[in-house]
The first five atom37 places (N, CA, C, CB, O) and aatype in JSON, in Angstrom:
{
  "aatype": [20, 20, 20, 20, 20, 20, 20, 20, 20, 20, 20, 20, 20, 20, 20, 20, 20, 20, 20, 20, 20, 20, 20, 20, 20, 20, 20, 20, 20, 20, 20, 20, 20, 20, 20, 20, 20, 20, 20, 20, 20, 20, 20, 20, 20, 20, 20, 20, 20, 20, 20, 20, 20, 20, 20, 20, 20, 20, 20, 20, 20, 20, 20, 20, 20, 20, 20, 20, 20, 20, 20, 20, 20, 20, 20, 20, 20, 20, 20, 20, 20, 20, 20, 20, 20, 20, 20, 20, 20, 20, 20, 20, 20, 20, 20, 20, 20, 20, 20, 20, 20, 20, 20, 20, 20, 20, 20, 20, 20, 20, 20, 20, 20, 20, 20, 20, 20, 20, 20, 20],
  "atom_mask": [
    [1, 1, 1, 1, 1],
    [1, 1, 1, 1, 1],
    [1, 1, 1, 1, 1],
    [1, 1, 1, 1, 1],
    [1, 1, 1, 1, 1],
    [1, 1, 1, 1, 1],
    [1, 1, 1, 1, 1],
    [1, 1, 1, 1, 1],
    [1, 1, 1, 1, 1],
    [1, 1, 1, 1, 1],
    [1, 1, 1, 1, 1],
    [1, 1, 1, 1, 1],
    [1, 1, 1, 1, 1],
    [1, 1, 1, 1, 1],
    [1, 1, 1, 1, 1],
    [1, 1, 1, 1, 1],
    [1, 1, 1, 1, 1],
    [1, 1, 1, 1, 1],
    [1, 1, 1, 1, 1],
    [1, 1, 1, 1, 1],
    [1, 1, 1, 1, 1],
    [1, 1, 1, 1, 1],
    [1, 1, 1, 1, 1],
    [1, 1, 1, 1, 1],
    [1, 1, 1, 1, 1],
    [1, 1, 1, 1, 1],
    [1, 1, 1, 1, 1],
    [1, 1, 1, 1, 1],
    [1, 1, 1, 1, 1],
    [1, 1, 1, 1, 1],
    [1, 1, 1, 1, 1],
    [1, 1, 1, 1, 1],
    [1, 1, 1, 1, 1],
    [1, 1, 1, 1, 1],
    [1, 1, 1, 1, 1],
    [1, 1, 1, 1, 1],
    [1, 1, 1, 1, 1],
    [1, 1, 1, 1, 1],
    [1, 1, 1, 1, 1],
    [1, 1, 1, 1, 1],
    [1, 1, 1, 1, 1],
    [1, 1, 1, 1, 1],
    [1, 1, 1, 1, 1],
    [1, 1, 1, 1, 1],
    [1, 1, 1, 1, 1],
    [1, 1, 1, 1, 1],
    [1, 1, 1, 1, 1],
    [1, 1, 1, 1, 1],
    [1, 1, 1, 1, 1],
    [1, 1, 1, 1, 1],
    [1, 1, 1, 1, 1],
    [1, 1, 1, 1, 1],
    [1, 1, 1, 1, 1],
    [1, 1, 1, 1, 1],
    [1, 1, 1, 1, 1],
    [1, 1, 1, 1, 1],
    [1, 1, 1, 1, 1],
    [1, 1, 1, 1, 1],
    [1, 1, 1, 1, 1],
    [1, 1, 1, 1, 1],
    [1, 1, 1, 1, 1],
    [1, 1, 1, 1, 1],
    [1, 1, 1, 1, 1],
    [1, 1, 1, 1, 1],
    [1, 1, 1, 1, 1],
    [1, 1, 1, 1, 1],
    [1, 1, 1, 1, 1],
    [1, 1, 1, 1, 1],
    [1, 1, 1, 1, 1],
    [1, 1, 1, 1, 1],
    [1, 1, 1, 1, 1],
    [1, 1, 1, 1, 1],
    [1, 1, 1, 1, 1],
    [1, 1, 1, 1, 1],
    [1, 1, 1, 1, 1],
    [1, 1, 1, 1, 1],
    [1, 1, 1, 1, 1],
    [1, 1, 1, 1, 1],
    [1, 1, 1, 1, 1],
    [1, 1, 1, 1, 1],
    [1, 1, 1, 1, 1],
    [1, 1, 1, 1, 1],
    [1, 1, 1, 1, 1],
    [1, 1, 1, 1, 1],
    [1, 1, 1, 1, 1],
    [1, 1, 1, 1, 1],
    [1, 1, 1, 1, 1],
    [1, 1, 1, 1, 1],
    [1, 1, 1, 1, 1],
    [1, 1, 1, 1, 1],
    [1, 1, 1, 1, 1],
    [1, 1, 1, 1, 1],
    [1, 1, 1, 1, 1],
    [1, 1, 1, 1, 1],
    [1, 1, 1, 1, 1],
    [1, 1, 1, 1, 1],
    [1, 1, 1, 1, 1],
    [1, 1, 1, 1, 1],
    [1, 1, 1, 1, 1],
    [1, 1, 1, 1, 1],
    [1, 1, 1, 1, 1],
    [1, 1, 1, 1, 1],
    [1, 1, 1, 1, 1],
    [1, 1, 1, 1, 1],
    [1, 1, 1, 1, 1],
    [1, 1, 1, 1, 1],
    [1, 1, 1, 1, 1],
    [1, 1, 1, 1, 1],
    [1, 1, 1, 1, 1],
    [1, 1, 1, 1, 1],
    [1, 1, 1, 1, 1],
    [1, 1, 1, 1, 1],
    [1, 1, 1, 1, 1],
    [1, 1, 1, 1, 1],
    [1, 1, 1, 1, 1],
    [1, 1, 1, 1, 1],
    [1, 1, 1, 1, 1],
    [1, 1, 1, 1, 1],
    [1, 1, 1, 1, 1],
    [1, 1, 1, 1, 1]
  ],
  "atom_positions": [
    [[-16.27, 113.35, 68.32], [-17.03, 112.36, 67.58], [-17.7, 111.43, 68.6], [-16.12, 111.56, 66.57], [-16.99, 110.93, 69.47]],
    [[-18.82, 111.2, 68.56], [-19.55, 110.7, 69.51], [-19.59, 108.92, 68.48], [-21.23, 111.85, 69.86], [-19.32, 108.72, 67.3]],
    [[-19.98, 108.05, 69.43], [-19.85, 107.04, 69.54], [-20.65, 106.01, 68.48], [-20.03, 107.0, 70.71], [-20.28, 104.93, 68.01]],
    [[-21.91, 106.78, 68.29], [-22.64, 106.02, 67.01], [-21.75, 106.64, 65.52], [-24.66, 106.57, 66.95], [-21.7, 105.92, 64.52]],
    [[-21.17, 107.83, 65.53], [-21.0, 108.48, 64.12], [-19.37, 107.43, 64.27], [-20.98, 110.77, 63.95], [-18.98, 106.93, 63.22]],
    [[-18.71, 107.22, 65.29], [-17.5, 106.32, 65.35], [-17.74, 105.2, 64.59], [-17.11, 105.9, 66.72], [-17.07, 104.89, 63.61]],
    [[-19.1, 104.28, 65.2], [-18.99, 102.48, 64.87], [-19.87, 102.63, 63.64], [-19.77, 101.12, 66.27], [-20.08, 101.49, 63.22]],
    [[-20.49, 103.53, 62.87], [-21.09, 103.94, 61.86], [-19.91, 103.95, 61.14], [-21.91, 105.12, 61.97], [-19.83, 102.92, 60.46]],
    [[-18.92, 104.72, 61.0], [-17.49, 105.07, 60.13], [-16.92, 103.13, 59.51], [-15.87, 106.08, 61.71], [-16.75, 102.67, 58.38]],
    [[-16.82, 102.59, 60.68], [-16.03, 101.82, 61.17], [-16.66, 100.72, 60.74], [-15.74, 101.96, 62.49], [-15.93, 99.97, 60.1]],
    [[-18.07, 100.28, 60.89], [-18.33, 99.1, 60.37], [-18.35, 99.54, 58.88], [-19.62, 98.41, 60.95], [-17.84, 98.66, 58.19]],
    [[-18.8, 100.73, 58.09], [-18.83, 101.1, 56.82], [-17.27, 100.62, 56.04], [-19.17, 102.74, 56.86], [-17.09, 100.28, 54.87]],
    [[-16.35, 100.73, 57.07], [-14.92, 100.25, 56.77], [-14.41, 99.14, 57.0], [-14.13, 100.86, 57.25], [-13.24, 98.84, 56.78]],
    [[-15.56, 98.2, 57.63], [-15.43, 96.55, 58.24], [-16.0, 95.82, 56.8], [-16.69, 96.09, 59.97], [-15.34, 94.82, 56.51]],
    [[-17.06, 96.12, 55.89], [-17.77, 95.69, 55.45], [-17.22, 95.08, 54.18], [-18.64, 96.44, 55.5], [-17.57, 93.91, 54.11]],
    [[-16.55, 95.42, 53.24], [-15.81, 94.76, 52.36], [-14.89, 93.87, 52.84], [-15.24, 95.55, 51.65], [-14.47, 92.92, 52.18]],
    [[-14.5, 94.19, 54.22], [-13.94, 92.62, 54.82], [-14.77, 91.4, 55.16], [-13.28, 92.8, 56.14], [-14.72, 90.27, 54.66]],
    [[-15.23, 91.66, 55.71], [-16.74, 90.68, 55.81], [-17.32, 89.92, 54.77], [-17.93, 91.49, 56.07], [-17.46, 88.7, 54.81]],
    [[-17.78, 90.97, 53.46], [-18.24, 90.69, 52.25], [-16.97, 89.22, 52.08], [-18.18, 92.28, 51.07], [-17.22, 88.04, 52.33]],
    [[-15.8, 89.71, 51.65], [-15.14, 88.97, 51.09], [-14.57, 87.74, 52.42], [-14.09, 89.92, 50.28], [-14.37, 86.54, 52.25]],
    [[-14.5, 88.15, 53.08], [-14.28, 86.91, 53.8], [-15.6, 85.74, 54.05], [-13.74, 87.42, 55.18], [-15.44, 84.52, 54.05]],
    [[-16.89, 86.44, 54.27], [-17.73, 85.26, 53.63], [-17.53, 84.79, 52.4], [-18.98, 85.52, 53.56], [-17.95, 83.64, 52.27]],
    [[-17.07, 85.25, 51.46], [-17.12, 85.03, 50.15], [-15.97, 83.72, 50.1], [-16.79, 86.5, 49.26], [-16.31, 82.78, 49.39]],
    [[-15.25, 83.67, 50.48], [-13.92, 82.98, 50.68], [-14.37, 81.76, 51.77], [-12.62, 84.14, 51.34], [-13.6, 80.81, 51.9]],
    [[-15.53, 81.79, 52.48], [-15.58, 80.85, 53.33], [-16.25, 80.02, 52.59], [-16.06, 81.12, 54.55], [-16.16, 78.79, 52.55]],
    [[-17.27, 81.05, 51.71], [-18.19, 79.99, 50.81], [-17.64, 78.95, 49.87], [-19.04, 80.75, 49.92], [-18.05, 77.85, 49.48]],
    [[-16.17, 79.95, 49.54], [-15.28, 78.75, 48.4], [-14.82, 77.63, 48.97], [-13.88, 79.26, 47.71], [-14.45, 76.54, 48.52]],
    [[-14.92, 78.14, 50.14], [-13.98, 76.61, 50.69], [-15.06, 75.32, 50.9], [-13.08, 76.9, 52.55], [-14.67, 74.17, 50.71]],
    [[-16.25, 75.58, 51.24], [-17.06, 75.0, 51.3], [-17.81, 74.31, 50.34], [-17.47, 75.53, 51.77], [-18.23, 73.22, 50.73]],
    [[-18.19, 74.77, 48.73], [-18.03, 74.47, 47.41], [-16.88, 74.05, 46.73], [-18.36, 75.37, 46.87], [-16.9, 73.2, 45.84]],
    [[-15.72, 74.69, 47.2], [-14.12, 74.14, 45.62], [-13.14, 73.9, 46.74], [-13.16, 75.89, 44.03], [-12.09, 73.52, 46.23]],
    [[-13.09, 73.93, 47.38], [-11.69, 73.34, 48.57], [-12.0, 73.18, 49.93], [-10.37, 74.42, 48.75], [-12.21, 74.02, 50.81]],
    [[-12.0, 71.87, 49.94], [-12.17, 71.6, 51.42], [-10.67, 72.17, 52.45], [-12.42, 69.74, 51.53], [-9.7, 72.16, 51.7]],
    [[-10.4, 72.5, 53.48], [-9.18, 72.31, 53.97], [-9.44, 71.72, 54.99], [-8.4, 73.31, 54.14], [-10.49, 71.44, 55.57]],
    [[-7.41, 71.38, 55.35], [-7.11, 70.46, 56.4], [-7.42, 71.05, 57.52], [-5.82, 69.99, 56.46], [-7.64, 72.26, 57.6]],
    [[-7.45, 69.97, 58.79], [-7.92, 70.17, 59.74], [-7.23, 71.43, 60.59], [-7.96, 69.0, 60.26], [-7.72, 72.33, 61.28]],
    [[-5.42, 70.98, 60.08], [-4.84, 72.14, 60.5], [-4.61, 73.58, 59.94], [-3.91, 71.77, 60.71], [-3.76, 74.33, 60.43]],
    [[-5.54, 73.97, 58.72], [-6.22, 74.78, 58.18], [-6.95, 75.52, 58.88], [-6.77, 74.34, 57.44], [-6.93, 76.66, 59.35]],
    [[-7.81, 74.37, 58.85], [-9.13, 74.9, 59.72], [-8.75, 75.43, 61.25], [-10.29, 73.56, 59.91], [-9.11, 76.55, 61.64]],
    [[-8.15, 74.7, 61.91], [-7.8, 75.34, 63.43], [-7.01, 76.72, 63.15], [-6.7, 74.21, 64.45], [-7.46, 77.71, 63.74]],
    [[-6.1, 76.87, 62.47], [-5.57, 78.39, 62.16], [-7.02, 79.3, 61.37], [-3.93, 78.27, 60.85], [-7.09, 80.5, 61.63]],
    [[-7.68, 78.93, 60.81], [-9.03, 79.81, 60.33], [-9.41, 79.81, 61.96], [-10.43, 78.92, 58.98], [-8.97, 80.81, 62.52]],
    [[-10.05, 78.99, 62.73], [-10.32, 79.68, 64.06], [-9.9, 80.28, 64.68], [-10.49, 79.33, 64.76], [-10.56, 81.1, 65.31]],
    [[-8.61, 80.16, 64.78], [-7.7, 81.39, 65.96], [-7.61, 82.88, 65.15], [-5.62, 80.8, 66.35], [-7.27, 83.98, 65.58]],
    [[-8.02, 82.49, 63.87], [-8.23, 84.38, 62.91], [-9.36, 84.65, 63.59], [-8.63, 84.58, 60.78], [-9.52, 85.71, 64.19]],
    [[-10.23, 83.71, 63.54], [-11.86, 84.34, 64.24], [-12.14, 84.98, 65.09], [-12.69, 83.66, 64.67], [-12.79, 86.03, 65.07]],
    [[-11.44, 84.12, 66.43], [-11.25, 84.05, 67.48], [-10.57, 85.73, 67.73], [-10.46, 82.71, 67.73], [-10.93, 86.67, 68.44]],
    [[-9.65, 85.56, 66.95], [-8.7, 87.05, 67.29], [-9.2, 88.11, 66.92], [-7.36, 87.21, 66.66], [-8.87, 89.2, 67.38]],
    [[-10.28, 87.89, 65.81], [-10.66, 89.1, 65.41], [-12.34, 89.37, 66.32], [-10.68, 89.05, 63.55], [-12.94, 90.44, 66.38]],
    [[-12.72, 88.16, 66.9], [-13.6, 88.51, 67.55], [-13.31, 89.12, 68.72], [-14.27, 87.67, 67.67], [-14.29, 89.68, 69.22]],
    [[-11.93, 89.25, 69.55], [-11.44, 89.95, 70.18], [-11.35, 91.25, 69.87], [-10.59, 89.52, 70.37], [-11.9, 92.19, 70.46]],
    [[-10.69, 91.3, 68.99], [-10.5, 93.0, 68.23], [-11.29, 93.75, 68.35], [-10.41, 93.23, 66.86], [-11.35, 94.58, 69.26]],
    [[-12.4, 93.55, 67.08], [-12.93, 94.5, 66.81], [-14.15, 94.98, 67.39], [-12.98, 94.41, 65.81], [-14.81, 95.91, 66.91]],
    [[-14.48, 94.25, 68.58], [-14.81, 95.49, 69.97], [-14.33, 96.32, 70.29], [-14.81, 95.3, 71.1], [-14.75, 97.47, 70.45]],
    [[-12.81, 95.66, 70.54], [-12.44, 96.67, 71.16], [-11.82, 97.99, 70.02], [-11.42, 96.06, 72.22], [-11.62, 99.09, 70.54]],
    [[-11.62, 97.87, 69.02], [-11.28, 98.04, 68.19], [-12.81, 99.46, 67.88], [-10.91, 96.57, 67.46], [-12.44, 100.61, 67.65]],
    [[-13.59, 99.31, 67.89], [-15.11, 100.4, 67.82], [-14.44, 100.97, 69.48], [-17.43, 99.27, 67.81], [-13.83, 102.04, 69.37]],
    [[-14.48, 100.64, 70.3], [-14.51, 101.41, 71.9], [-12.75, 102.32, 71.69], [-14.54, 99.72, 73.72], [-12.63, 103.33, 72.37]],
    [[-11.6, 101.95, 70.84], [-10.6, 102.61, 71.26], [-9.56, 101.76, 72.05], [-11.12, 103.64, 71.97], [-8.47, 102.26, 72.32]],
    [[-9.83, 100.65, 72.38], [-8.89, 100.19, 73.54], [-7.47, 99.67, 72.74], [-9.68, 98.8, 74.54], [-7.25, 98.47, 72.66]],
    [[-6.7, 100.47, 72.26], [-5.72, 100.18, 71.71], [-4.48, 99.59, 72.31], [-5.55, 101.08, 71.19], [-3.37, 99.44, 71.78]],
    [[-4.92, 99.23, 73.69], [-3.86, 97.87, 74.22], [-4.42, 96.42, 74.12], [-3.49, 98.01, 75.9], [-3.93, 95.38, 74.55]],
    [[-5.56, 96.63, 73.44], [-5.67, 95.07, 73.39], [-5.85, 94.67, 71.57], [-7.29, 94.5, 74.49], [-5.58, 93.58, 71.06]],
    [[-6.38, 95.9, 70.83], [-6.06, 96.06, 69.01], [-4.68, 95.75, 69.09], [-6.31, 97.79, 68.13], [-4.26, 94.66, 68.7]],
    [[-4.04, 96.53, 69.49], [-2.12, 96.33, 69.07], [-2.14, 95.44, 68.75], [-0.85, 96.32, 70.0], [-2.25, 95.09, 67.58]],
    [[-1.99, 94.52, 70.08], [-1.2, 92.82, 70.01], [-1.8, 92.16, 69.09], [-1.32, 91.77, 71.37], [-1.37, 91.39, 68.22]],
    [[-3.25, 92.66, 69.46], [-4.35, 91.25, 68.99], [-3.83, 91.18, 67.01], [-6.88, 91.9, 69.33], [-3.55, 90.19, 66.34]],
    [[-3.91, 93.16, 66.44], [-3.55, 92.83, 65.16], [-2.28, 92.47, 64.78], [-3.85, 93.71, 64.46], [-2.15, 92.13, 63.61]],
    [[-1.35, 92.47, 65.46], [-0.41, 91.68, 65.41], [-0.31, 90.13, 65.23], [0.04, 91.96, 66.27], [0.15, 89.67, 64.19]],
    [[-0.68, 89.47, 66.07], [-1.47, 88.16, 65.95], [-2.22, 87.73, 64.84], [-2.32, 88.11, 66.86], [-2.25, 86.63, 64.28]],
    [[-2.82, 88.77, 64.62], [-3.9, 88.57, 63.48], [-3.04, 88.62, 62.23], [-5.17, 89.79, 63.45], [-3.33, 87.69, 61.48]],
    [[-2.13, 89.35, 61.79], [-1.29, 89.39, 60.78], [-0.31, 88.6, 60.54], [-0.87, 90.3, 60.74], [0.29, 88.5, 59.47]],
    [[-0.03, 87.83, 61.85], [1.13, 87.05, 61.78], [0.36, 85.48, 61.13], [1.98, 87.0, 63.49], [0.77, 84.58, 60.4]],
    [[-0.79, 85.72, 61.78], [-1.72, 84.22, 61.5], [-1.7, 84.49, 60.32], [-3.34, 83.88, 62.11], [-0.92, 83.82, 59.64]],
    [[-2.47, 85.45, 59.66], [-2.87, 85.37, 58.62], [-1.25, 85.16, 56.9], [-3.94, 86.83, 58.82], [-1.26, 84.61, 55.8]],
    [[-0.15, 86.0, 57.72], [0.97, 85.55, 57.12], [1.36, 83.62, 56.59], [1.92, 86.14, 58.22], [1.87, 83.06, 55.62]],
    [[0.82, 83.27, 57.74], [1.22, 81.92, 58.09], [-0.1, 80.99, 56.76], [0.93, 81.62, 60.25], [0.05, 80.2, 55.83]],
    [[-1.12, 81.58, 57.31], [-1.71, 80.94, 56.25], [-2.01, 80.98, 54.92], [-2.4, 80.82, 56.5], [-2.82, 80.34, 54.26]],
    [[-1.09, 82.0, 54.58], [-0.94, 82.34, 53.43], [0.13, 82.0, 52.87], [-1.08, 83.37, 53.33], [0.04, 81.86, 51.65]],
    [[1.31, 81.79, 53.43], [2.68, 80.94, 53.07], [2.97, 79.78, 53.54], [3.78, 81.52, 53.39], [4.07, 79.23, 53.57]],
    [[1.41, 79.19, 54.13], [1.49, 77.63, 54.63], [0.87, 76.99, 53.69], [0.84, 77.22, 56.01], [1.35, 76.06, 53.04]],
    [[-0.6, 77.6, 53.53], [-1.55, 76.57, 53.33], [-2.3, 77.37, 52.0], [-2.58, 76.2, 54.82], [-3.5, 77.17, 51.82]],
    [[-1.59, 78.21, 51.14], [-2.15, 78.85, 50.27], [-1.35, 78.56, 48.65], [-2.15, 80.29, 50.86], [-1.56, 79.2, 47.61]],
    [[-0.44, 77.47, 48.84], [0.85, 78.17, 47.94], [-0.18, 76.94, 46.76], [3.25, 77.81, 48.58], [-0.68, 75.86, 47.07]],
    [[-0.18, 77.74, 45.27], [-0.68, 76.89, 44.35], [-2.22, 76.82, 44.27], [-0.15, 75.64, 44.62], [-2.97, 75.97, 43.78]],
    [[-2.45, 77.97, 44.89], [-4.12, 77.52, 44.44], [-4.63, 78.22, 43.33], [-5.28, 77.84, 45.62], [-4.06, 79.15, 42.76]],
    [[-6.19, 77.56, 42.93], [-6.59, 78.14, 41.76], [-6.54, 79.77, 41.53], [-7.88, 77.67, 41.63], [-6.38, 80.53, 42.49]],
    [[-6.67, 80.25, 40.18], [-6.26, 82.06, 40.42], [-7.61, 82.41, 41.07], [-5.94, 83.24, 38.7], [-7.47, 83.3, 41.91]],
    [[-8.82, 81.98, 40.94], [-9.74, 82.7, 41.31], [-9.84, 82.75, 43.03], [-10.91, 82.18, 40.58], [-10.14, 83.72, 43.73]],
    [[-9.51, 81.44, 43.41], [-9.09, 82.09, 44.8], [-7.98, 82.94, 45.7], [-9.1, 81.33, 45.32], [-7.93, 83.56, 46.76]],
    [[-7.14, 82.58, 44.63], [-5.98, 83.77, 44.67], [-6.38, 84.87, 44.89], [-5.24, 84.01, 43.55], [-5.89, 85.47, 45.85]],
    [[-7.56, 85.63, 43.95], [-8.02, 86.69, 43.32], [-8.94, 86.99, 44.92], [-8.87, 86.38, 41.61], [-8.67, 87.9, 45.7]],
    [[-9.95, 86.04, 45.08], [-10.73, 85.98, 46.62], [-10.1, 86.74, 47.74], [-10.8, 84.45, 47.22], [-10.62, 87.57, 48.48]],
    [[-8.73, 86.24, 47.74], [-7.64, 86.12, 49.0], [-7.27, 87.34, 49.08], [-6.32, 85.17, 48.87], [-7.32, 87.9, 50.17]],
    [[-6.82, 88.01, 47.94], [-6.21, 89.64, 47.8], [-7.09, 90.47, 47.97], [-5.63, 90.11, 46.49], [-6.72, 91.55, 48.42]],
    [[-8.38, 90.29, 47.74], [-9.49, 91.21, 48.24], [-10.04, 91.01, 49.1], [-10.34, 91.45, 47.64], [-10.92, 91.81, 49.43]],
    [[-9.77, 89.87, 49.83], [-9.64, 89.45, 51.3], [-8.91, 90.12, 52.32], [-9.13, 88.31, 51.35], [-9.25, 90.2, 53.5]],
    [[-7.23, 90.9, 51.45], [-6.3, 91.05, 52.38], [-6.6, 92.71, 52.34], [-4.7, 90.38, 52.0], [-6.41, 93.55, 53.22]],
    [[-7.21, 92.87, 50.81], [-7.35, 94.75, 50.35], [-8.64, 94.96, 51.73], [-8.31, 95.25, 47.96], [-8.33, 95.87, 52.51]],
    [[-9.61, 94.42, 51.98], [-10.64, 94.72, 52.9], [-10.51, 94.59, 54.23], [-11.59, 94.1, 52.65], [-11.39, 94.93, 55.02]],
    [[-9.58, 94.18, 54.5], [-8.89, 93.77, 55.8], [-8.09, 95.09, 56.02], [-7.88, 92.31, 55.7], [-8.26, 95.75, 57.05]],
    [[-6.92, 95.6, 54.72], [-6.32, 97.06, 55.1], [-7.0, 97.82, 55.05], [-5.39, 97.62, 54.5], [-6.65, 98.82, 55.68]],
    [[-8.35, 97.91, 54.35], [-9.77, 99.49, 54.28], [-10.13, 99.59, 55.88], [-11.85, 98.99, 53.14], [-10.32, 100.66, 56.46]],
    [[-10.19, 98.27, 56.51], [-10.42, 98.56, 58.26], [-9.64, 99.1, 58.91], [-10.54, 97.55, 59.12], [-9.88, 99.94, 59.77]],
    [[-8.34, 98.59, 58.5], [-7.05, 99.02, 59.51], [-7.03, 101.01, 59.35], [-5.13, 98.06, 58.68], [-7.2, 101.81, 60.28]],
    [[-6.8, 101.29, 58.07], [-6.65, 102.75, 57.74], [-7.57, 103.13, 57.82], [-6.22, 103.21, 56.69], [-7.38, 104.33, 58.03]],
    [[-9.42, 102.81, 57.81], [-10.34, 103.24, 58.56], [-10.21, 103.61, 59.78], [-11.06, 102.57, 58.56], [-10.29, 104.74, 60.26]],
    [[-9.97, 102.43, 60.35], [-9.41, 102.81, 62.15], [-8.29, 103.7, 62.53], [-8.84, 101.51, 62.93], [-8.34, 104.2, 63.65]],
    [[-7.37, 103.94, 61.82], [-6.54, 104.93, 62.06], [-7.15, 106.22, 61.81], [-5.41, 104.76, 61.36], [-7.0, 107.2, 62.53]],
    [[-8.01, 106.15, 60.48], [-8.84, 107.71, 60.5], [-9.36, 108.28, 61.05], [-9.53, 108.02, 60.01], [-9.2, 109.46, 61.35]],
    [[-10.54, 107.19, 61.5], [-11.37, 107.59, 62.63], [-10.8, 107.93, 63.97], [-12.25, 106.61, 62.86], [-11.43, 108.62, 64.77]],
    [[-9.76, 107.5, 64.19], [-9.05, 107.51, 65.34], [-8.45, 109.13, 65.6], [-7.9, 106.35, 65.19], [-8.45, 110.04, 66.44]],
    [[-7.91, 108.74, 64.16], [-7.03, 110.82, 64.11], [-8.31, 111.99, 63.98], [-5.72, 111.27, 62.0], [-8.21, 113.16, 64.32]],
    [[-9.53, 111.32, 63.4], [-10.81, 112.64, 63.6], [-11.37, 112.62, 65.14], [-12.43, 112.3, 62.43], [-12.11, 113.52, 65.52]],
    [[-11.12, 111.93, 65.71], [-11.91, 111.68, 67.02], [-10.8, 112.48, 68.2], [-12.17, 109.71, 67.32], [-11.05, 112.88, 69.34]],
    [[-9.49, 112.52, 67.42], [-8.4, 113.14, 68.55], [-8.5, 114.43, 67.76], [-6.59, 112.36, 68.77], [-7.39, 114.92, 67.53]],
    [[-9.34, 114.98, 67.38], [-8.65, 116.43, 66.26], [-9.95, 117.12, 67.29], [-8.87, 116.44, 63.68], [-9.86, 118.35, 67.38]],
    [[-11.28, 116.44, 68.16], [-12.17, 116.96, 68.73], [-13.23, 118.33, 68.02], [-11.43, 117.24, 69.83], [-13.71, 119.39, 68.43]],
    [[-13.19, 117.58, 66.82], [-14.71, 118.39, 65.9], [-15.9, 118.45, 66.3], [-15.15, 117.8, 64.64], [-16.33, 117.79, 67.25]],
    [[-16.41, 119.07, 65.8], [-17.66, 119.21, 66.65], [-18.81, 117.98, 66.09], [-18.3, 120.94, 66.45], [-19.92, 117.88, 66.62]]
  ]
}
């Protein structure tokens, strides 16, 4: 699998994360402001995922590991910190926040297992 048909697969499997995570940024910005220490854990998701998912299209799966590790642990945190009691519709935001977030992960594992299977 050559390298455009890879980040072609891959952003096609990024994109409902995206969708909904703008979507979720927009709420916060219209129906919930958050705290500052909100907001600094929303940057270090950014931050981490702007790490990633370079490397994450190239293969470099010593720096995906940790990083989604990190990324899951953050995102754990802000979800049993700073999430508990909110309205359902952002509830509803958040889970298709977390469903588009796993379409990348098992994207990337797919693409990963077609690219080691060496098809033509």
């Amino acid at each position: 699998m050559n390298f455009q048909i890879r980040a072609a697969l891959l952003t096609l499997c990024l994109a409902p994360y995206v969708y909904f995570g703008v979507r979720d940024v927009l709420h916060h910005t219209h129906y919930r402001s958050v705290t500052f220490t909100e907001r600094l854990l929303h940057v270090s998701l950014t931050v981490t995922l702007m790490i990633v998912i370079p490397h994450a299209y190239f293969g470099h799966f010593d720096v995906v590991v940790p990083g989604m590790i990190l990324f899951v642990t953050a995102r754990a945190v802000d979800e049993f910190v700073f999430h508990r009691g909110l309205a359902p519709a952002e509830v509803d935001l958040h889970a298709k926040t977390h469903f588009g977030f796993l379409i990348f992960l098992v994207g990337l594992m797919g693409v990963e297992w077609l690219q080691r299977q060496n098809l033509p």
